[in-house]
C-alpha positions in Angstrom: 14.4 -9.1 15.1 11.7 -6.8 16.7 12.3 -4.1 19.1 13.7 -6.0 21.9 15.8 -7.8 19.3 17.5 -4.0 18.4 18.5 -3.7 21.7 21.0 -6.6 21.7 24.1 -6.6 20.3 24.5 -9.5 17.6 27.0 -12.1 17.7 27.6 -12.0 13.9 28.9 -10.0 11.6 25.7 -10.5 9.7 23.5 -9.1 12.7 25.6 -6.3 12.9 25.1 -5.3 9.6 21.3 -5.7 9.8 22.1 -3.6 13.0 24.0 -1.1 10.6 21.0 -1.1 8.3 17.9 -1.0 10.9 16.8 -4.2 9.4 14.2 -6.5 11.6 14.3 -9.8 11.1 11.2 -10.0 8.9 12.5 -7.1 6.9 15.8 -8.7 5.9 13.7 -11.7 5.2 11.4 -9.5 2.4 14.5 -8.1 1.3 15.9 -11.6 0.9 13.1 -13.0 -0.7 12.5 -10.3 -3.5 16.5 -10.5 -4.0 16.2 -14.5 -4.4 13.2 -13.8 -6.9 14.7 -11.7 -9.1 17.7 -13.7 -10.1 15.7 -16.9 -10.3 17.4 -18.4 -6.8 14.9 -20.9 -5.5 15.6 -20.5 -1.6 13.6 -19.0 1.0 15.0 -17.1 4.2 12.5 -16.8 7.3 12.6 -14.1 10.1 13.7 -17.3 12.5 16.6 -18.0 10.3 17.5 -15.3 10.1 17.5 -14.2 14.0 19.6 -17.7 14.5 22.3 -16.2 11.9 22.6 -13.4 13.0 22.9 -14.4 17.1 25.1 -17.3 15.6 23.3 -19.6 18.2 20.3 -22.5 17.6 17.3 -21.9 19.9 19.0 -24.2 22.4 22.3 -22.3 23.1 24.2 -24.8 20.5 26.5 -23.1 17.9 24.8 -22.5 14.6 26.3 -24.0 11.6 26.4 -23.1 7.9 23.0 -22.7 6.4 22.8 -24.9 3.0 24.6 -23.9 -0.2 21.9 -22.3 -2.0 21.2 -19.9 1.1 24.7 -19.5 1.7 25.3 -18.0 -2.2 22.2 -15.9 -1.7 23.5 -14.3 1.3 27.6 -13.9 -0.1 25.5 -12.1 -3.3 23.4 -9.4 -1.3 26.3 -8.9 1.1 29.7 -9.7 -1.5 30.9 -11.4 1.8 32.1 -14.9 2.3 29.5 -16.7 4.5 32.4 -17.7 6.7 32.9 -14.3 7.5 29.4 -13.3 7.6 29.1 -16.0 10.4 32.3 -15.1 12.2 31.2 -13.7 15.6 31.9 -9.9 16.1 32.9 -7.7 19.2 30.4 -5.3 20.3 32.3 -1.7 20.0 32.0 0.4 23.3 28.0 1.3 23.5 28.6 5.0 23.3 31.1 5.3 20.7 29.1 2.5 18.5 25.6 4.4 18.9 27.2 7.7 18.8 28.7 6.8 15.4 25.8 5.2 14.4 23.5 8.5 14.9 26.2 10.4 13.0 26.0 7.7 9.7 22.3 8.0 9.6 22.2 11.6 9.5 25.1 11.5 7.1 22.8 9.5 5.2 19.9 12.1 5.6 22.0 14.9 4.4 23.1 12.8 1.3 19.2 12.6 0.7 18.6 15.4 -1.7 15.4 16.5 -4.2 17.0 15.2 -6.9 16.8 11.4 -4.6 13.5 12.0 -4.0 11.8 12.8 -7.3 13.9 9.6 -8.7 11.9 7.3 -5.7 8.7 9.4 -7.2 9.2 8.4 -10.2 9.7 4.4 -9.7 6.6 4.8 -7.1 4.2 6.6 -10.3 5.5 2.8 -12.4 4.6 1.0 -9.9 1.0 2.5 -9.7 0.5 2.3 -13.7 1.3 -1.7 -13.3 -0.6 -2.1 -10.7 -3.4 -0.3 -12.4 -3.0 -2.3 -15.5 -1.9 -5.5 -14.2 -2.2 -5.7 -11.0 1.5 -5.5 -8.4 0.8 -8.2 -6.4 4.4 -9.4 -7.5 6.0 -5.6 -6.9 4.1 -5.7 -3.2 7.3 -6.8 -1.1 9.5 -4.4 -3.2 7.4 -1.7 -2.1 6.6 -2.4 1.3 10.6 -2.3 1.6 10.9 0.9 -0.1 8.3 2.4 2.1 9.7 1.2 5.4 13.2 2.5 4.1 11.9 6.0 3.4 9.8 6.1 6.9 13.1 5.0 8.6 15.2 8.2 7.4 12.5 11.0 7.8 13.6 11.5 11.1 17.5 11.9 9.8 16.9 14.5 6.8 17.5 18.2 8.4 16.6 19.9 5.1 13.2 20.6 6.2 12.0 21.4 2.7 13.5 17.3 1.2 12.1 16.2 4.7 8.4 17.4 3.3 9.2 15.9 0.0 10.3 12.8 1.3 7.5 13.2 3.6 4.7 13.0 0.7 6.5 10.5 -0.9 6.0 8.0 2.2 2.1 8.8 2.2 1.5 8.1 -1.6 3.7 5.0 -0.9 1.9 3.9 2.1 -1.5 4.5 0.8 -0.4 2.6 -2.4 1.2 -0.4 -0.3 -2.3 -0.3 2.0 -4.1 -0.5 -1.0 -2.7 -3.5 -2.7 -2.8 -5.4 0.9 -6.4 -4.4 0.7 -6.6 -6.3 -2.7 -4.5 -9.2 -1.3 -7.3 -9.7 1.1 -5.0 -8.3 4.1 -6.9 -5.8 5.8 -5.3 -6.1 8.8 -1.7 -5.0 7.2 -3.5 -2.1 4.8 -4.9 -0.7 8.3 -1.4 -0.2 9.2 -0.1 0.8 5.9 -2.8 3.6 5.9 -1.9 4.9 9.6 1.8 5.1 8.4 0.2 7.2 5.6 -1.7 9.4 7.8 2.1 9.8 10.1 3.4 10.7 7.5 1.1 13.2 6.1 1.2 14.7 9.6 4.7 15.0 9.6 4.8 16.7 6.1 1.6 19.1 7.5 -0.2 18.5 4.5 -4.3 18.5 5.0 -4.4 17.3 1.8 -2.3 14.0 2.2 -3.8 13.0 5.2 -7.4 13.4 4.2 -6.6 11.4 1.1 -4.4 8.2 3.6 -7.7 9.0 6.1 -10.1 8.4 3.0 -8.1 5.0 2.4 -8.6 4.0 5.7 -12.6 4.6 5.3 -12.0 1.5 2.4 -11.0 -1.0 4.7 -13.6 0.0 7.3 -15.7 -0.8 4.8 -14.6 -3.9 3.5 -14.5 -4.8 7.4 -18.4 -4.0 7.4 -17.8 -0.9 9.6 -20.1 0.7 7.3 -20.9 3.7 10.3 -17.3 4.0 10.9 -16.0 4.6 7.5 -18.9 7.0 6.9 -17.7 9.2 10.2 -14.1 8.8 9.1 -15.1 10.3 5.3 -16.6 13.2 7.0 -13.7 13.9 9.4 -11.2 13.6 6.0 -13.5 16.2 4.2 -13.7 18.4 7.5 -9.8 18.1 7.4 -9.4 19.4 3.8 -12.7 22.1 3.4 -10.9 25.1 1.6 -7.1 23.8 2.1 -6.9 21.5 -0.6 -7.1 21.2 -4.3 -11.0 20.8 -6.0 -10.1 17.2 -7.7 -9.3 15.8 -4.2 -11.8 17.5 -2.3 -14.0 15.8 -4.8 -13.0 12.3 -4.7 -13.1 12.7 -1.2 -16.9 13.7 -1.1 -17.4 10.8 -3.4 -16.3 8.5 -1.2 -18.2 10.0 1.5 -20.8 9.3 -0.8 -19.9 5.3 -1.1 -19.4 5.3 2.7 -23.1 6.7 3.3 -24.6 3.5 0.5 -23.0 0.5 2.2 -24.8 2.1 5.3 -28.0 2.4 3.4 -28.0 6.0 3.4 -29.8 6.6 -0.4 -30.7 9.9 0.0 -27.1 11.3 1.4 -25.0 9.1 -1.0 -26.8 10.5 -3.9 -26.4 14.3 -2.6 -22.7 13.3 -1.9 -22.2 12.5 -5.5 -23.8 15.3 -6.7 -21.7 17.3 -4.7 -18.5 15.6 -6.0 -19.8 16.7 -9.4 -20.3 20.3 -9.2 -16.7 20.3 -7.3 -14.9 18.4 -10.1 -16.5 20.9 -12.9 -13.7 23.7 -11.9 -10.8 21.3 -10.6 -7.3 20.9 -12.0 -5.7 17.6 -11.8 -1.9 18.7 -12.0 -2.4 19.8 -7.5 -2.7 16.2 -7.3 -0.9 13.7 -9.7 -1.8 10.6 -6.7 -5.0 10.8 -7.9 -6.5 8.8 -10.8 -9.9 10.7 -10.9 -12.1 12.4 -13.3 -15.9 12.5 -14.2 -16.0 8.6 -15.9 -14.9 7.3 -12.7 -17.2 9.4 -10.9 -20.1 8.2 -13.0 -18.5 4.6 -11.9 -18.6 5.1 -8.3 -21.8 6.4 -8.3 -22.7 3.2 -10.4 -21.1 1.0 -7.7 -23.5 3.2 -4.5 -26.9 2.8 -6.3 -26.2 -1.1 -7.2 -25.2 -1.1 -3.0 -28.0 0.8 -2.6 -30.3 -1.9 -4.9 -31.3 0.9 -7.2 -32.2 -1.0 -11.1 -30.8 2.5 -12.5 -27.2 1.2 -11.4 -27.4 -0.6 -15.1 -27.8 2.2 -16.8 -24.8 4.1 -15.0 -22.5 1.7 -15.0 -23.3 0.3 -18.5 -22.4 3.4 -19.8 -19.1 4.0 -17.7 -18.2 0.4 -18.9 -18.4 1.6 -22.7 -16.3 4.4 -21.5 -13.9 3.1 -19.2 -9.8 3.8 -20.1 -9.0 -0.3 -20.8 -6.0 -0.2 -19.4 -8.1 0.1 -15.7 -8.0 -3.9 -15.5 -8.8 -3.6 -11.7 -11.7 -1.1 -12.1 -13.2 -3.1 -14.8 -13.2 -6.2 -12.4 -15.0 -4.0 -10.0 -17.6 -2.7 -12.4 -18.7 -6.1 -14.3 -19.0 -7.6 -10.4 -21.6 -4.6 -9.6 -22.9 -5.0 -13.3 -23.5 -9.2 -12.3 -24.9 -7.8 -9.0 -27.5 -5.7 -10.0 -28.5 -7.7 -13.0 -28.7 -10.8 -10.5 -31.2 -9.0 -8.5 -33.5 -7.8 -11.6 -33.3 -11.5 -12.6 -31.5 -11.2 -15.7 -29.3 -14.1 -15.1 -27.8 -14.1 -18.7 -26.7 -11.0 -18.7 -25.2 -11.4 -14.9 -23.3 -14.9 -15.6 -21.7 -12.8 -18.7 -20.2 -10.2 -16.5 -19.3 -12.6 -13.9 -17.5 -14.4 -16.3 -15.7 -11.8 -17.3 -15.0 -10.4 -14.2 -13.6 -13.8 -12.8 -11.0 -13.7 -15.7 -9.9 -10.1 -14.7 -9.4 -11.0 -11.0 -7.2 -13.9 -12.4 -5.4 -11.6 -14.5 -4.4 -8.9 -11.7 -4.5 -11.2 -9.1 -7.1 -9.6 -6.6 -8.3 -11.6 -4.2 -10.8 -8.9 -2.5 -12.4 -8.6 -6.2 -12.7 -12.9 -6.4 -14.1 -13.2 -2.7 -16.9 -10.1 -4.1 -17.5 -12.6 -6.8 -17.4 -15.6 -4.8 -20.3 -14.2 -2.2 -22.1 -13.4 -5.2 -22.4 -16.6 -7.4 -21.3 -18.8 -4.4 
């Protein structure tokens, strides 16, 4: 169900409580699917199922019948209704009183939103980054895109003003997570929108800082698009943003990648100064003002690494060598990243040996946390 779809009343009592919940279509089929998943229930549900169950009604005007067993038991477990009531059509309540009450339940549910809610959704958002750091979450990505549009769905109903900020910065880290691993799925078209939900959000909280840092993740996918002038204009207008209003570690990371904005557009001499920048700013910075971040002077030393072996420069080996004996091991992802640079710039010095090693080992590591933006890098490089 897209917008129009919210405007109809459904014919079900299934569609009205998707209706109830402010569940699309294609949302209730994510939900469905991740449900289905996690108790080993081999059935899928698409969005066009599930707009026929909840109208009640084939394409053609015909009545719909039950769905097979195996999606009827998935939809009597999320819902602990019988599928013959679930089917059963429903009357439409008078429109004023029905939206009337529904406005009042979803600020009900706002109020019942307290800090206590938020720092628990905090807290399973920071496991879902160390997974996805050590693993890769390609498997947790429909969990959290659900969680994210679930959070973005009650800012507008929390009157506390100070959980609304909370919740707030809770929907940017989310976001820009969520944008992120779509970026490493190969879906830049979904991380673009993941990443202007971050930078909504981050607007709506007032916070310079969190909407330089969803604008900075933005700058990623311009680059991964080849927008290489783009992303290094949209760098500068995130460090513009947060001059003087944020903490040093972000301000930073976001000079740094300003820094591998300006490389991929060739720009040797302002990447390096960039960097050098990012340095002398990350000497006197305290990483508590920004627990999102994952930043400090080895992967500094790596990004750097990553600009000069854009950038064709042979001293990339020596950087990122060193960053690679020094590299946390638990940072699967970054390690993928690093030996593919490594296998770059050794490719174009002619060390081939030393290349196909590191491409080897990268190609094992993309396996492991199943990035497909680190696989096509390698692909393009050893065909």
């Amino acid at each position: 169900m897209g917008s129009s779809e919210r405007g109809r009343r459904p014919g079900t009592l299934f569609g009205e409580l998707l209706r109830q919940r402010h569940l699309t279509a294609e949302q209730f089929s994510r939900q469905a699917e991740l449900f289905a998943r996690q108790r080993g229930m081999k059935v899928t549900l698409g969005a066009r199922q599930v707009q026929r169950l909840a109208s009640g009604v084939r394409e053609d005007g015909r009545p719909l019948g039950l769905p097979r067993p195996v999606t009827q038991s998935l939809l009597e477990e999320m819902f602990s209704v019988s599928i013959e009531r679930l089917l059963a059509p429903v009357k439409a309540p008078a429109p004023s009183v029905s939206e009337d009450l529904e406005l009042l339940a979803r600020i009900t549910r706002g109020r019942n939103l307290d800090r206590e809610t938020v720092r628990l959704l905090q807290q399973k958002l920071d496991l879902t980054r160390v997974i996805d750091r050590r693993l890769g979450a390609s498997g947790l990505l429909g969990e959290l895109r659900a969680q994210v549009e679930q959070m973005d769905g009650m800012l507008d109903d929390v009157l506390d003003r100070s959980v609304q900020t909370s919740l707030a910065a809770v929907v940017v880290d989310a976001s820009a997570l969520a944008g992120w691993q779509l970026l490493d799925q190969g879906d830049a078209k979904d991380a673009w929108a993941f990443y202007n939900r971050a930078v909504r959000a981050a607007r709506h909280a007032e916070s310079p800082a969190l909407e330089a840092y969803a604008s900075a993740g933005k700058a990623v996918v311009l680059l991964d698009l080849g927008e290489t002038q783009a992303a290094v204009d949209l760098t500068d207008h995130a460090r513009h943003i947060a001059r003087g209003r944020v903490p040093r570690l972000l301000f930073s990371w976001l000079t740094a990648g300003h820094g591998e904005a300006c490389a991929a557009n060739g720009e040797h001499a302002k990447s390096m100064r960039a960097f050098d920048d990012a340095l002398r700013t990350m000497s006197a910075s305290d990483s508590s003002e920004t627990p999102y971040l994952v930043f400090d002077g080895t992967h500094l030393s790596r990004w750097r690494g990553n600009a000069l072996a854009r950038l064709g420069a042979p001293e990339a080996i020596d950087v990122l060598s060193d960053v690679l004996e020094r590299l946390d091991p638990s940072f699967a992802r970054a390690e993928t990243a690093l030996r593919i640079d490594l296998a770059q710039v050794f490719t174009a010095t002619g060390d081939k040996d030393a290349a196909a090693a590191h491409a080897e080992r990268a190609r094992l590591l993309a396996a492991q946390v199943g990035s497909v933006r680190q696989r096509k890098r390698l692909a393009a490089l050893v065909g």
